[in-house]
C-alpha positions as CSV (number, residue, x, y, z in Angstrom):
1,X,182.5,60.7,-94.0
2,X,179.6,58.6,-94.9
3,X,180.2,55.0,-95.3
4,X,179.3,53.0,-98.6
5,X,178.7,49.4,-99.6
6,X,182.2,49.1,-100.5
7,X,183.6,50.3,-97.3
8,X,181.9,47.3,-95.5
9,X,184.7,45.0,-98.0
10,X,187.8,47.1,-96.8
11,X,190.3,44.6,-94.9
12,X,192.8,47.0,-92.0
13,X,196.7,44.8,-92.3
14,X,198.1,45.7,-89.2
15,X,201.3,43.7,-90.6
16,X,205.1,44.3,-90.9
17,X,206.0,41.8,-93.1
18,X,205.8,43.2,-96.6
19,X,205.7,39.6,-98.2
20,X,202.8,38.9,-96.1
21,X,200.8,42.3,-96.8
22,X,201.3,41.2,-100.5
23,X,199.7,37.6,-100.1
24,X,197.1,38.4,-98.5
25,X,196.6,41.2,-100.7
26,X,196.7,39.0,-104.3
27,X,194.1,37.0,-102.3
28,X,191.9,39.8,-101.3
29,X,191.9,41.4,-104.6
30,X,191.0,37.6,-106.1
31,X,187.9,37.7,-103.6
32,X,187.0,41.5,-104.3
33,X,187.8,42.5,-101.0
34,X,189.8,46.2,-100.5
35,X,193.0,45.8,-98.3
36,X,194.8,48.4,-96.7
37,X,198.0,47.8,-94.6
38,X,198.9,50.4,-91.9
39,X,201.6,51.9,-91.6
40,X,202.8,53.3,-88.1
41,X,202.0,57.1,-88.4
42,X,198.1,55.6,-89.6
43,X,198.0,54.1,-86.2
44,X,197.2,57.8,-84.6
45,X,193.9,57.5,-86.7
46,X,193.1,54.0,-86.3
47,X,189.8,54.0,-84.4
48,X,188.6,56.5,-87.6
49,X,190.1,54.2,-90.0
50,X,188.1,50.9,-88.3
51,X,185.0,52.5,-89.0
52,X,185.2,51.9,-92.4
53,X,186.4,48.3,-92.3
54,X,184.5,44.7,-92.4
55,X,187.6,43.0,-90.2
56,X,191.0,43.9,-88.9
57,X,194.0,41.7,-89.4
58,X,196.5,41.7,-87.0
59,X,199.9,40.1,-86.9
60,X,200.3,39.3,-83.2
61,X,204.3,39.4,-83.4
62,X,204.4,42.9,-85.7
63,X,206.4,45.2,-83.3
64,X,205.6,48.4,-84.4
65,X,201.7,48.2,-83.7
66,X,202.2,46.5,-80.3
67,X,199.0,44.1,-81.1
68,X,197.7,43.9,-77.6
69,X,197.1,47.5,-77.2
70,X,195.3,48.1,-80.1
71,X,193.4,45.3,-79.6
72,X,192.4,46.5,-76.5
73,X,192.0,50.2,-77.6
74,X,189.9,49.2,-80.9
75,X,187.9,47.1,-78.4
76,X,187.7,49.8,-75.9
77,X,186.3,52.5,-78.0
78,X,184.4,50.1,-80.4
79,X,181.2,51.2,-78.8
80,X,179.0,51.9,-81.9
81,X,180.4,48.8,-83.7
82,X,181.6,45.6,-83.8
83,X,184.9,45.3,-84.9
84,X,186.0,41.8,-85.7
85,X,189.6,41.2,-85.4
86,X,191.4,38.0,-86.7
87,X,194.9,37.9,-85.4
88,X,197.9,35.5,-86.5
89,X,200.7,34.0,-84.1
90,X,203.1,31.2,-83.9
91,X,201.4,28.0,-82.4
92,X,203.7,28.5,-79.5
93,X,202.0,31.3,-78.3
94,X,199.3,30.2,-76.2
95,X,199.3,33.2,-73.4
96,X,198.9,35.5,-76.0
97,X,196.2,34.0,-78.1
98,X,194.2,32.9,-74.8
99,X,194.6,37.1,-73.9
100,X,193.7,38.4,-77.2
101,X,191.2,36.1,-77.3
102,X,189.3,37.3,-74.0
103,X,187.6,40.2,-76.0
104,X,184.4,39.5,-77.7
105,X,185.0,39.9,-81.7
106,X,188.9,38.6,-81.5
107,X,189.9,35.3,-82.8
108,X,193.9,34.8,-82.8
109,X,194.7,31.2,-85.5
110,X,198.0,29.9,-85.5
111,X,199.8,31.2,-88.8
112,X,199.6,28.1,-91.2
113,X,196.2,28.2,-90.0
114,X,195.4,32.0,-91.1
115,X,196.9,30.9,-94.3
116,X,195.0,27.9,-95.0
117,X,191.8,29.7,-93.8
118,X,192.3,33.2,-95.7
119,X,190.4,32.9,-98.9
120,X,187.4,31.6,-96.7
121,X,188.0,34.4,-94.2
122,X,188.3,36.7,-97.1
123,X,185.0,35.5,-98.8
124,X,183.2,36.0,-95.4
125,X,184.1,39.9,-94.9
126,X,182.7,40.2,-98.7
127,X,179.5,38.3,-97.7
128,X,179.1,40.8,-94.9
């Protein structure tokens, strides 16, 4: 597959709460930006699906995806690009932010955060 201009605007949910997918989806399609959330059998493919994706957003407390290990294995085999990854978590949370946080590309906000912040995150992944 050959990537396009628009791929560069597509936004990966790695998110289990449906609510939340639909948020930050309204806002996505307000700022032009493509969202896809993925869904447990996508995960197999997730490395292919990356490529074609300006940021990945990952809820840190979504069971199915088990967020550190796809963190580590999009970091891992992210050798041709730079996949930047903007995780959510409860405020409480510190060991896991500070972990996620240890690979270059991650940033892990505390959830009102995220929210407060996602029409500028949004904007940024369309500047891109």
């Amino acid at each position: 597959m050959q990537s396009t201009e628009n791929d560069r605007t597509r936004v990966l949910l790695l998110i289990d709460d449906l609510i939340f997918i639909s948020k930050i989806s309204i806002a996505a399609k307000e700022a032009g930006v493509e969202t896809r959330a993925i869904n447990p059998q996508d995960l197999e493919n997730l490395e292919e699906l990356v490529d074609y994706a300006g940021l990945v957003i990952v809820d840190m407390n979504a069971e199915y995806i088990q967020p550190m290990e796809c963190i580590r294995s999009l970091k891992k085999n992210s050798n041709e690009k730079d996949i930047r990854i903007i995780g959510f978590a409860s405020h409480i949370q510190h060991d896991m932010i500070n972990e996620a946080e240890q690979h270059p590309g991650v940033t892990v906000l505390p959830r009102s955060q995220f929210v407060e912040q996602l029409p500028g995150i949004l904007q940024g992944v369309k500047q891109e």
